[in-house]
Structures are given as C-alpha cells and as structure tokens.
PDBQT receptor file of N, H, CA, C and O in Angstrom, charges set to zero:
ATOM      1  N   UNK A   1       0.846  -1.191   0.000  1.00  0.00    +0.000 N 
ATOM      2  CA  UNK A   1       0.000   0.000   0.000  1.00  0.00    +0.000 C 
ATOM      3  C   UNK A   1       0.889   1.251   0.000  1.00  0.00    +0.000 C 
ATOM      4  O   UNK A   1       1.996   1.306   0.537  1.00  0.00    +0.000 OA
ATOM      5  N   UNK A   2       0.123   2.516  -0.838  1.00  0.00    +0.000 N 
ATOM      6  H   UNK A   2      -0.776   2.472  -1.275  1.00  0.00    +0.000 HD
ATOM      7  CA  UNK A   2       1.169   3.650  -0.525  1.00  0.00    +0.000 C 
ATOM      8  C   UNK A   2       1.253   4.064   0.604  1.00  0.00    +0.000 C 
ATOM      9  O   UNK A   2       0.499   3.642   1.480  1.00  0.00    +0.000 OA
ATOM     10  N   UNK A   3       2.568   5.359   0.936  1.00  0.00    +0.000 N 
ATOM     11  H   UNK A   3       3.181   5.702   0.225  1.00  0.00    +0.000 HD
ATOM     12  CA  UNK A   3       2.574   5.684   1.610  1.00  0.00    +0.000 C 
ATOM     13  C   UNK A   3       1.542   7.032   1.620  1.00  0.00    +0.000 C 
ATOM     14  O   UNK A   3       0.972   7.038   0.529  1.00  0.00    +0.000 OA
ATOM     15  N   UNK A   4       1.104   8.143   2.428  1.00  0.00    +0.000 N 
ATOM     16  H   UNK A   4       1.566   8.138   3.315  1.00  0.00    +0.000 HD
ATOM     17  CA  UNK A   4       0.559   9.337   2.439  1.00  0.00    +0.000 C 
ATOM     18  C   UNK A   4       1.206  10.191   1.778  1.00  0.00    +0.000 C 
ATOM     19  O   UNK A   4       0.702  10.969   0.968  1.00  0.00    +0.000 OA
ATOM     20  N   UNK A   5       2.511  10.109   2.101  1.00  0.00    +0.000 N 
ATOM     21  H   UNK A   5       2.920   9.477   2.759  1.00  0.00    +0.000 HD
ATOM     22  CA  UNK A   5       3.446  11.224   1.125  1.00  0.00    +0.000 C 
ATOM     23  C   UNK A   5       3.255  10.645  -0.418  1.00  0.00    +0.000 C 
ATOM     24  O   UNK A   5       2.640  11.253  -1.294  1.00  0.00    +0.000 OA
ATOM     25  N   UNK A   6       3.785   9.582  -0.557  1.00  0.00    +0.000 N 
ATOM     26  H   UNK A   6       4.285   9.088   0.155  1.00  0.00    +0.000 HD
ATOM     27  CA  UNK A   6       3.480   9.165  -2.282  1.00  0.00    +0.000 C 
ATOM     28  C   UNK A   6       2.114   9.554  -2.950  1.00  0.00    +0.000 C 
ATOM     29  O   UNK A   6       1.838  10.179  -3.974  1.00  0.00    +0.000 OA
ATOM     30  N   UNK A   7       1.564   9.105  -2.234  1.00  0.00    +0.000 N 
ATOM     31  H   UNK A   7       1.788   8.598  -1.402  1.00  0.00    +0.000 HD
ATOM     32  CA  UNK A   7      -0.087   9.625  -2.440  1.00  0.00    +0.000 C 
ATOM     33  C   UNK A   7      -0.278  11.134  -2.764  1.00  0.00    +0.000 C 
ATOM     34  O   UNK A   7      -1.000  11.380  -3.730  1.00  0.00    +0.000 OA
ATOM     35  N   UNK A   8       0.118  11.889  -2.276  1.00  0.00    +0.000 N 
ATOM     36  H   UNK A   8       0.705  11.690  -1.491  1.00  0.00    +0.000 HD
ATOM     37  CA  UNK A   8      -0.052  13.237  -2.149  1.00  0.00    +0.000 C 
ATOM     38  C   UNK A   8       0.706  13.585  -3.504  1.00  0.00    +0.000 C 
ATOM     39  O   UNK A   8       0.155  14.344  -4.301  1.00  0.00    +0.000 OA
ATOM     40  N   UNK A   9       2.174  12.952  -3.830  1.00  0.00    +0.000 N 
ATOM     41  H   UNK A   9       2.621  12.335  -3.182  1.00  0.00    +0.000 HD
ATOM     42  CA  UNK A   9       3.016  13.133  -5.136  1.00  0.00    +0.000 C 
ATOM     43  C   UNK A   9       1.842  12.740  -6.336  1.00  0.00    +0.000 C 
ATOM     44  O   UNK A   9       1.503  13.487  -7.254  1.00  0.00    +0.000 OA
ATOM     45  N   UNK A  10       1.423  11.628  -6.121  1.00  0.00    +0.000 N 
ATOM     46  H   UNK A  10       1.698  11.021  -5.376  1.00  0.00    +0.000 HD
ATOM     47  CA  UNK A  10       0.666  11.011  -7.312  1.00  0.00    +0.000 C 
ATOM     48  C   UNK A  10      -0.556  12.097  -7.452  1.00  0.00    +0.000 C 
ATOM     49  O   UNK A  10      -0.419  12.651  -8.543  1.00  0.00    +0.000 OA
ATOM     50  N   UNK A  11      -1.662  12.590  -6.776  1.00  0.00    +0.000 N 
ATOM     51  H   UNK A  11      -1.773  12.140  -5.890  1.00  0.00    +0.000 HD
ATOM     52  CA  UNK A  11      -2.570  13.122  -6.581  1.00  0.00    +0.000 C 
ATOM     53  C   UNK A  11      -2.010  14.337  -7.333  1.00  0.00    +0.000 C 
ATOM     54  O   UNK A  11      -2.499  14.389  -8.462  1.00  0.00    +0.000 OA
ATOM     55  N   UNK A  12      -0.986  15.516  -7.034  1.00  0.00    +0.000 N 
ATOM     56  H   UNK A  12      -0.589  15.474  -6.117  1.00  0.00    +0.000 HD
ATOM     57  CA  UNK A  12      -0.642  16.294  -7.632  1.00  0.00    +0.000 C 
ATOM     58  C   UNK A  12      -0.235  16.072  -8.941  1.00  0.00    +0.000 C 
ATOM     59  O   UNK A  12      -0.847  16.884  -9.635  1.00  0.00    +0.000 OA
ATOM     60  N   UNK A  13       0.535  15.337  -9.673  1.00  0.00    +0.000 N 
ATOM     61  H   UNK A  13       1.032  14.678  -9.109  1.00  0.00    +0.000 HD
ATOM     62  CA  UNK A  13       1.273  14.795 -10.501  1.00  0.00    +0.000 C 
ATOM     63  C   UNK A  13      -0.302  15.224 -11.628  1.00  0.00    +0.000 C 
ATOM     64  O   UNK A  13      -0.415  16.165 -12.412  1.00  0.00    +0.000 OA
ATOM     65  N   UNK A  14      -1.268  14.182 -11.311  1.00  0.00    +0.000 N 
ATOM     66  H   UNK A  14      -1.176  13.417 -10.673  1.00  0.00    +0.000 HD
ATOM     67  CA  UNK A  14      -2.396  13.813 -11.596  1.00  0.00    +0.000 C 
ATOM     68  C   UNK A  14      -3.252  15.010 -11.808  1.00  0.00    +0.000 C 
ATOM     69  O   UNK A  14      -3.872  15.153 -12.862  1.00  0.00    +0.000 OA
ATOM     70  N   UNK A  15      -3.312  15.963 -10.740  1.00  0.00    +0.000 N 
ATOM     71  H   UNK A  15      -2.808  15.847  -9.884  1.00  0.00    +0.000 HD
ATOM     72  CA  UNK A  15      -4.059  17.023 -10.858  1.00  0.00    +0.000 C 
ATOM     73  C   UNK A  15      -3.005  18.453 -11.936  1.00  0.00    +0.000 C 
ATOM     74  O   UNK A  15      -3.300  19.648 -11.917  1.00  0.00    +0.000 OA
ATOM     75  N   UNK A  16      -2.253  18.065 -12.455  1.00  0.00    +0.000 N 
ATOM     76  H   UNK A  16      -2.013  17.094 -12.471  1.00  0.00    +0.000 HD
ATOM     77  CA  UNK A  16      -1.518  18.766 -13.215  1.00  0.00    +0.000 C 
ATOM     78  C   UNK A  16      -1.681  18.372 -14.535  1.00  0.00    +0.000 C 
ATOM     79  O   UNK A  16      -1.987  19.177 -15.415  1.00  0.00    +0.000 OA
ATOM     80  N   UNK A  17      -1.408  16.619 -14.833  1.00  0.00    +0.000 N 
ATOM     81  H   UNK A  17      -1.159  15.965 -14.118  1.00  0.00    +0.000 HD
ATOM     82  CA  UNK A  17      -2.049  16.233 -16.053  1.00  0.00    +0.000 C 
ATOM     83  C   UNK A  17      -3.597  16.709 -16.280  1.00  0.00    +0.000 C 
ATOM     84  O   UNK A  17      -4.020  17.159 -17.345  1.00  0.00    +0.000 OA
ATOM     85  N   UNK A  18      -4.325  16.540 -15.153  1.00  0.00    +0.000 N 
ATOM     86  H   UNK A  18      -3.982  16.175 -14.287  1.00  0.00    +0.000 HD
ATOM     87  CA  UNK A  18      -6.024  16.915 -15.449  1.00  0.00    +0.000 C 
ATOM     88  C   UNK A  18      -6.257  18.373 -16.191  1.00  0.00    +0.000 C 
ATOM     89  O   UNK A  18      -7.131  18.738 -16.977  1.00  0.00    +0.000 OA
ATOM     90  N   UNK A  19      -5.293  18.950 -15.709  1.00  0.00    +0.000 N 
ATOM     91  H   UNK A  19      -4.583  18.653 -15.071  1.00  0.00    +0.000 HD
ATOM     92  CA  UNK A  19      -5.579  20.470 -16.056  1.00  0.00    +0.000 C 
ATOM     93  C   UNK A  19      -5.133  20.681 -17.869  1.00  0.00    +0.000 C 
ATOM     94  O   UNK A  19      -5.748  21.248 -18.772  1.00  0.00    +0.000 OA
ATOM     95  N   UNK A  20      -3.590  19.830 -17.862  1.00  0.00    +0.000 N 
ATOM     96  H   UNK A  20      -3.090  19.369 -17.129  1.00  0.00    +0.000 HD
ATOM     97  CA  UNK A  20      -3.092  19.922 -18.853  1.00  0.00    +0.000 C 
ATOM     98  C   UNK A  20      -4.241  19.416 -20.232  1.00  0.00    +0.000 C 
ATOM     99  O   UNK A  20      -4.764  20.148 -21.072  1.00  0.00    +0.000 OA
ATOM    100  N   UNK A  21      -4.313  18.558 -20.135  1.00  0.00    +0.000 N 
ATOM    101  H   UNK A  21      -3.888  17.963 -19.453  1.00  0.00    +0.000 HD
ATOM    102  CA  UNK A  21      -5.481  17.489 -20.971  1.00  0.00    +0.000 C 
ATOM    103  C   UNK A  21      -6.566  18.131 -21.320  1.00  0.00    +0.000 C 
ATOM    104  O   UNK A  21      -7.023  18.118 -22.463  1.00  0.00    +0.000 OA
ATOM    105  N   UNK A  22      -7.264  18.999 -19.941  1.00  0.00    +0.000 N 
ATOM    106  H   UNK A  22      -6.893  19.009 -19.012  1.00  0.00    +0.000 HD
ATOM    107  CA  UNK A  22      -8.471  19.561 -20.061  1.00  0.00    +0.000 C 
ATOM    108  C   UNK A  22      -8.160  20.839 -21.371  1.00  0.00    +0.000 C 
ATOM    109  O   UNK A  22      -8.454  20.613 -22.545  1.00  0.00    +0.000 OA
ATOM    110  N   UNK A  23      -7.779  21.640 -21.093  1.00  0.00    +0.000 N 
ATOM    111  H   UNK A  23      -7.541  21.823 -20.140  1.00  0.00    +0.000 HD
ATOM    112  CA  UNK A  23      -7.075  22.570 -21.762  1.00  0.00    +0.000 C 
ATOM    113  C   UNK A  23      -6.911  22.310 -23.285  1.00  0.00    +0.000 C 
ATOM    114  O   UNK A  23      -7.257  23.074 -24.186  1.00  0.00    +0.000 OA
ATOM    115  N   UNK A  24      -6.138  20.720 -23.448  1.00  0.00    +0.000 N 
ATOM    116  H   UNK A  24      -5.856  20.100 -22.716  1.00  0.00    +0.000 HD
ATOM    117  CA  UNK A  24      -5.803  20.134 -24.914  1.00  0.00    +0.000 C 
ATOM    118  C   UNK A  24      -6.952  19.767 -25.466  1.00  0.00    +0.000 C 
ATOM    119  O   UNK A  24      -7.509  19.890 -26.556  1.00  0.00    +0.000 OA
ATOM    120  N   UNK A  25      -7.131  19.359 -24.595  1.00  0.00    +0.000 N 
ATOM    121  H   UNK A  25      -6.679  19.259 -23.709  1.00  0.00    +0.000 HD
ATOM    122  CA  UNK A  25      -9.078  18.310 -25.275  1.00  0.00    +0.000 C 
ATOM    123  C   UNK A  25     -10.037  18.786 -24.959  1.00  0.00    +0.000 C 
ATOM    124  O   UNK A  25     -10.856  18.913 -25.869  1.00  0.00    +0.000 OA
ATOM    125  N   UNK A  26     -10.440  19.275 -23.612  1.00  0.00    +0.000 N 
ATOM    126  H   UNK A  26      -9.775  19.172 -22.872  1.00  0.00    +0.000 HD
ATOM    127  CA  UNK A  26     -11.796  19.573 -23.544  1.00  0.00    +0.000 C 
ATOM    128  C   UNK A  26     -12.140  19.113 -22.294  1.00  0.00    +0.000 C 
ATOM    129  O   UNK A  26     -11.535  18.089 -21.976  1.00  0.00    +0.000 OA
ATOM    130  N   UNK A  27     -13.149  19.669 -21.243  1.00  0.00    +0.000 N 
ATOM    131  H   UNK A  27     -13.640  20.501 -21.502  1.00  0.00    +0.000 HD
ATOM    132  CA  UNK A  27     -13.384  18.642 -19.995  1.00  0.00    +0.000 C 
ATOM    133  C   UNK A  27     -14.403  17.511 -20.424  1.00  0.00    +0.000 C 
ATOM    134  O   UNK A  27     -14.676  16.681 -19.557  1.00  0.00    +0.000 OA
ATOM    135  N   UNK A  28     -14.955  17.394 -21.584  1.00  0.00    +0.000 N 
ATOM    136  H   UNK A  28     -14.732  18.067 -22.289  1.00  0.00    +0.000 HD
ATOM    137  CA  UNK A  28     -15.573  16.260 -21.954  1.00  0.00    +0.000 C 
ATOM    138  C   UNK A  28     -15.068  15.488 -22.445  1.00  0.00    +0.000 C 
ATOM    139  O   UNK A  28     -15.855  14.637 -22.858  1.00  0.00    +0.000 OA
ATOM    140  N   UNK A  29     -13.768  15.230 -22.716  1.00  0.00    +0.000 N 
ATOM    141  H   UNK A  29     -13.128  15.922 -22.380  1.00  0.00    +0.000 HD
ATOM    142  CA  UNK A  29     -12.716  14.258 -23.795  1.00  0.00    +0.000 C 
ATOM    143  C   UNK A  29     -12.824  13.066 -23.159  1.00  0.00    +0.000 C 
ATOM    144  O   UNK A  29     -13.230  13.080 -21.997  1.00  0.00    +0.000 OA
ATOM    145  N   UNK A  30     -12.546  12.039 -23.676  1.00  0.00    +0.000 N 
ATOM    146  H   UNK A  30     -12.216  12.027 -24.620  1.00  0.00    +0.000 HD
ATOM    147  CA  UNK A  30     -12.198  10.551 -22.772  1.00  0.00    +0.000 C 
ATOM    148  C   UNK A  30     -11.385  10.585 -22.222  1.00  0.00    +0.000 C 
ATOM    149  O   UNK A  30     -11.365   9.824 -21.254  1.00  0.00    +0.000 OA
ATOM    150  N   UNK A  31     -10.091  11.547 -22.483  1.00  0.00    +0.000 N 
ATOM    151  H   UNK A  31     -10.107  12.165 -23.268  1.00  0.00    +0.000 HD
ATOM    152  CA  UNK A  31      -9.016  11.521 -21.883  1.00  0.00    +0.000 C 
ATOM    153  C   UNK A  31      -8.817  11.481 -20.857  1.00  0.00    +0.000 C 
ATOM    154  O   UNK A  31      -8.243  10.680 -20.120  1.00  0.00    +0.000 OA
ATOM    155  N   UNK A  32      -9.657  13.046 -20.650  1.00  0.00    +0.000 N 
ATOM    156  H   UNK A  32     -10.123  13.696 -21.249  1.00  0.00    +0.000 HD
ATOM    157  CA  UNK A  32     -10.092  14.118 -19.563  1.00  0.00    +0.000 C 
ATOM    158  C   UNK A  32     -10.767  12.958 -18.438  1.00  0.00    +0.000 C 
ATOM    159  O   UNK A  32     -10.178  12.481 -17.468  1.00  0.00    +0.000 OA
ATOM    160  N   UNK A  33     -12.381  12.627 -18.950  1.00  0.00    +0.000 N 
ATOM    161  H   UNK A  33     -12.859  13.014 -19.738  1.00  0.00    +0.000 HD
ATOM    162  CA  UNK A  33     -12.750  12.256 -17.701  1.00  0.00    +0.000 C 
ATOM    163  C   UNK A  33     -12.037  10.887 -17.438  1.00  0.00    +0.000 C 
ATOM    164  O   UNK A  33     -12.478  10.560 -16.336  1.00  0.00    +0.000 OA
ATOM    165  N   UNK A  34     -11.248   9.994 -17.818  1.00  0.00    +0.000 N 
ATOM    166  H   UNK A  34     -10.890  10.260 -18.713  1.00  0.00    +0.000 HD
ATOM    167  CA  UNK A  34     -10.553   9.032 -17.444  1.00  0.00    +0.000 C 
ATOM    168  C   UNK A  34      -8.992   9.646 -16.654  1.00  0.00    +0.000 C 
ATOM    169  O   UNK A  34      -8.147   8.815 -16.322  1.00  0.00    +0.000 OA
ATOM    170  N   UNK A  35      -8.791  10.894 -16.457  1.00  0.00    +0.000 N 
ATOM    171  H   UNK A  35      -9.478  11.569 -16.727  1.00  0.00    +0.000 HD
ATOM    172  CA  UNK A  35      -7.796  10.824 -15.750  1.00  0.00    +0.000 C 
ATOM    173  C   UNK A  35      -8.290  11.669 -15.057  1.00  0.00    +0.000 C 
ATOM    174  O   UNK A  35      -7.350  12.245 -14.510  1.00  0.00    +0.000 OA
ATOM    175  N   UNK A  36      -9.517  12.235 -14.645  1.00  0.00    +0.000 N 
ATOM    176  H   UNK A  36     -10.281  11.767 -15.089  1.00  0.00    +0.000 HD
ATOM    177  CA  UNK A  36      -9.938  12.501 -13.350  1.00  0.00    +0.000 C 
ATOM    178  C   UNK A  36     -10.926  11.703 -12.558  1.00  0.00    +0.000 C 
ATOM    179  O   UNK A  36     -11.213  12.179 -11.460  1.00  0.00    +0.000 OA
ATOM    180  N   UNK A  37     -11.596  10.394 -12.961  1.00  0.00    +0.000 N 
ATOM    181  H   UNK A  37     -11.362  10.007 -13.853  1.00  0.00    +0.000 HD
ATOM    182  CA  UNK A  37     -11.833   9.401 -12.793  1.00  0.00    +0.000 C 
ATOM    183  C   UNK A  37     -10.582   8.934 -11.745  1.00  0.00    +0.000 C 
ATOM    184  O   UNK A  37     -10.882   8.865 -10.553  1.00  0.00    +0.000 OA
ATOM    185  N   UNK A  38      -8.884   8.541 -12.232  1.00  0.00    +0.000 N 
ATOM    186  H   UNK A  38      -8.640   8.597 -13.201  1.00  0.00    +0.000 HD
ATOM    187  CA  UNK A  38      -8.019   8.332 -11.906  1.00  0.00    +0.000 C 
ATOM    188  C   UNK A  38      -7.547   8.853 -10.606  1.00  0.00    +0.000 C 
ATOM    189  O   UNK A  38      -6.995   8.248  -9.687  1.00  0.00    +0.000 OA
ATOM    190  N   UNK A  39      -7.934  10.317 -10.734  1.00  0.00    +0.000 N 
ATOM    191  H   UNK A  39      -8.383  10.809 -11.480  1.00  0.00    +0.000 HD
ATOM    192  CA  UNK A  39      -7.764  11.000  -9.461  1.00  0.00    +0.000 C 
ATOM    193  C   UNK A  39      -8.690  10.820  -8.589  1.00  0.00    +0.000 C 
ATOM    194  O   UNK A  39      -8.403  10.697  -7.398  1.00  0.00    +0.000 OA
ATOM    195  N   UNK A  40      -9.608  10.787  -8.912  1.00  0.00    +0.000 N 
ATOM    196  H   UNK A  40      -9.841  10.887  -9.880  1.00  0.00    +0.000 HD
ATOM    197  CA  UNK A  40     -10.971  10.584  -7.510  1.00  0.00    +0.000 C 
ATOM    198  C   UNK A  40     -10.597   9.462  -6.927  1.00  0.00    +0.000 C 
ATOM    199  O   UNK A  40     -10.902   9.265  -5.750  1.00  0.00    +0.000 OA
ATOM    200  N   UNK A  41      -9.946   8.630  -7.580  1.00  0.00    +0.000 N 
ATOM    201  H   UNK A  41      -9.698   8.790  -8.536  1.00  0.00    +0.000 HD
ATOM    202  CA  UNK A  41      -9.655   7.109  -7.019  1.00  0.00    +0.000 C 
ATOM    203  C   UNK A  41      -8.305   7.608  -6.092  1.00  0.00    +0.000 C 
ATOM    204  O   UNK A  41      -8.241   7.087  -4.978  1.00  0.00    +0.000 OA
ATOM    205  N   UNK A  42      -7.754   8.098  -6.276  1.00  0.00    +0.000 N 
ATOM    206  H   UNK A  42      -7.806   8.521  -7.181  1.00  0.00    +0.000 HD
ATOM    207  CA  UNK A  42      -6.495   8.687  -5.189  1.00  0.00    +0.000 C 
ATOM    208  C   UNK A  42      -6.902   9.595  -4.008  1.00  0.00    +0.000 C 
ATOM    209  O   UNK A  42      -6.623   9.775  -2.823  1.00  0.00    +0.000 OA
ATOM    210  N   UNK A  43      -7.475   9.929  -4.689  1.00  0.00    +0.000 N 
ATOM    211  H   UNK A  43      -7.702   9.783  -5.652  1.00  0.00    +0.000 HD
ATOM    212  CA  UNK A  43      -8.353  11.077  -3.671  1.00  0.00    +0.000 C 
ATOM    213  C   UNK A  43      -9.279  10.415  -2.607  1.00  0.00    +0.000 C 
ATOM    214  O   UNK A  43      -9.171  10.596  -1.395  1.00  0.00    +0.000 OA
ATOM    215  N   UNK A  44     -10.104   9.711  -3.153  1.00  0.00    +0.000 N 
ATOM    216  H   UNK A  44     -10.192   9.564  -4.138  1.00  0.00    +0.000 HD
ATOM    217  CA  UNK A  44     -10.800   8.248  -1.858  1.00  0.00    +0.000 C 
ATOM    218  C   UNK A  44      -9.319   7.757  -1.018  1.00  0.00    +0.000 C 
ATOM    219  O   UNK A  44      -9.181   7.638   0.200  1.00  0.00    +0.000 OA
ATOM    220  N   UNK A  45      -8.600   7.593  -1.771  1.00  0.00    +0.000 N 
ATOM    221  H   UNK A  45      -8.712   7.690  -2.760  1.00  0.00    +0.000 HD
ATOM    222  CA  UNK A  45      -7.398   6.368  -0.929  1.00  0.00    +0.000 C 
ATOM    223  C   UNK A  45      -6.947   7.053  -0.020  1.00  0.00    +0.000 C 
ATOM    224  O   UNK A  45      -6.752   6.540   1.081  1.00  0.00    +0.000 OA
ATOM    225  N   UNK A  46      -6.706   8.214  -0.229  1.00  0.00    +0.000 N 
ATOM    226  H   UNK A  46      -6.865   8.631  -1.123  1.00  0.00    +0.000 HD
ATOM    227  CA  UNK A  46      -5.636   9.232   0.726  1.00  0.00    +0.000 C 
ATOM    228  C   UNK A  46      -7.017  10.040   1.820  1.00  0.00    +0.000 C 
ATOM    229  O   UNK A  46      -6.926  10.432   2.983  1.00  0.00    +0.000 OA
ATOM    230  N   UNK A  47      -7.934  10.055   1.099  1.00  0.00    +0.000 N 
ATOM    231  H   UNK A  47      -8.008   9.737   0.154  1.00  0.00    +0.000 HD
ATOM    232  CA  UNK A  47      -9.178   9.836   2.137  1.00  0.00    +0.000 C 
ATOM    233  C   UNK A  47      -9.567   9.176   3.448  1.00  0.00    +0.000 C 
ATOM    234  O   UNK A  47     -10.016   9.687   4.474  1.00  0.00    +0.000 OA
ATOM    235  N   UNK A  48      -9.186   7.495   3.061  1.00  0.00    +0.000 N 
ATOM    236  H   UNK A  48      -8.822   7.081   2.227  1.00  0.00    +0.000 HD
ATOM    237  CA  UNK A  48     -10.113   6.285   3.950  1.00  0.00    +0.000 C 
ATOM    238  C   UNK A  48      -8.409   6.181   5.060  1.00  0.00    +0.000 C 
ATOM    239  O   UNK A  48      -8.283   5.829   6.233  1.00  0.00    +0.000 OA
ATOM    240  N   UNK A  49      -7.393   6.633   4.088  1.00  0.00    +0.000 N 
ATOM    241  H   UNK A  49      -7.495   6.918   3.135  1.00  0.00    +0.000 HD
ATOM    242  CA  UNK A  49      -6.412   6.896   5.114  1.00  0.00    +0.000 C 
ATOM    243  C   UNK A  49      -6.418   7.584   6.304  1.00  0.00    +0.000 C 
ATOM    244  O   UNK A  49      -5.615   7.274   7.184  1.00  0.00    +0.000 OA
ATOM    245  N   UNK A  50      -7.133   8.388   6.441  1.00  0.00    +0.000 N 
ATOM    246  H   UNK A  50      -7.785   8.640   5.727  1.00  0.00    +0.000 HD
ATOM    247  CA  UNK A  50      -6.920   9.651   7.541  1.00  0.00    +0.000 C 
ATOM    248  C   UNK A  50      -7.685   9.041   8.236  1.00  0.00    +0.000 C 
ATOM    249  O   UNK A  50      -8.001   9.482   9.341  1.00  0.00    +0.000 OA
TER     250      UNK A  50
C-alpha cells in the first residue's frame, strides 16, 4: 500500500495532467474524464487513510 506522502506526489502529478489534458481536449474528452476518474480514485485512498 502507498505511503501518504506518495499519495499526495501522485494526486498532484495527476491534478496537473487533469488540467493539462483539459485545456488540450476539452473537460468532456475521454481523456479528460478518465484521468480525473483516476484522481478521484487517489483522492478516496488518501481519504479512507486519515
């Protein structure tokens, strides 16, 4: 399992691609909602952690 700190790297990492993508494609792209899909799932984990 991750750690909290990794988590927090990935989550950002993630919320930087989201922005990037959105911007390229659109917030309706597949891209888009599959890599903020991606993040909500990090975002629960680093969640059920606390």
């Amino acid at each position: 399992m991750l750690k909290e700190c990794e988590l927090q790297r990935r989550i950002e990492g993630m919320r930087k691609k989201l922005i990037q993508t959105a911007s390229n494609y659109g917030l309706n792209n597949k891209r888009t909602i599959k890599i903020s899909q991606e993040l909500d799932s990090l975002l629960i984990l680093i969640q059920k952690k606390r």
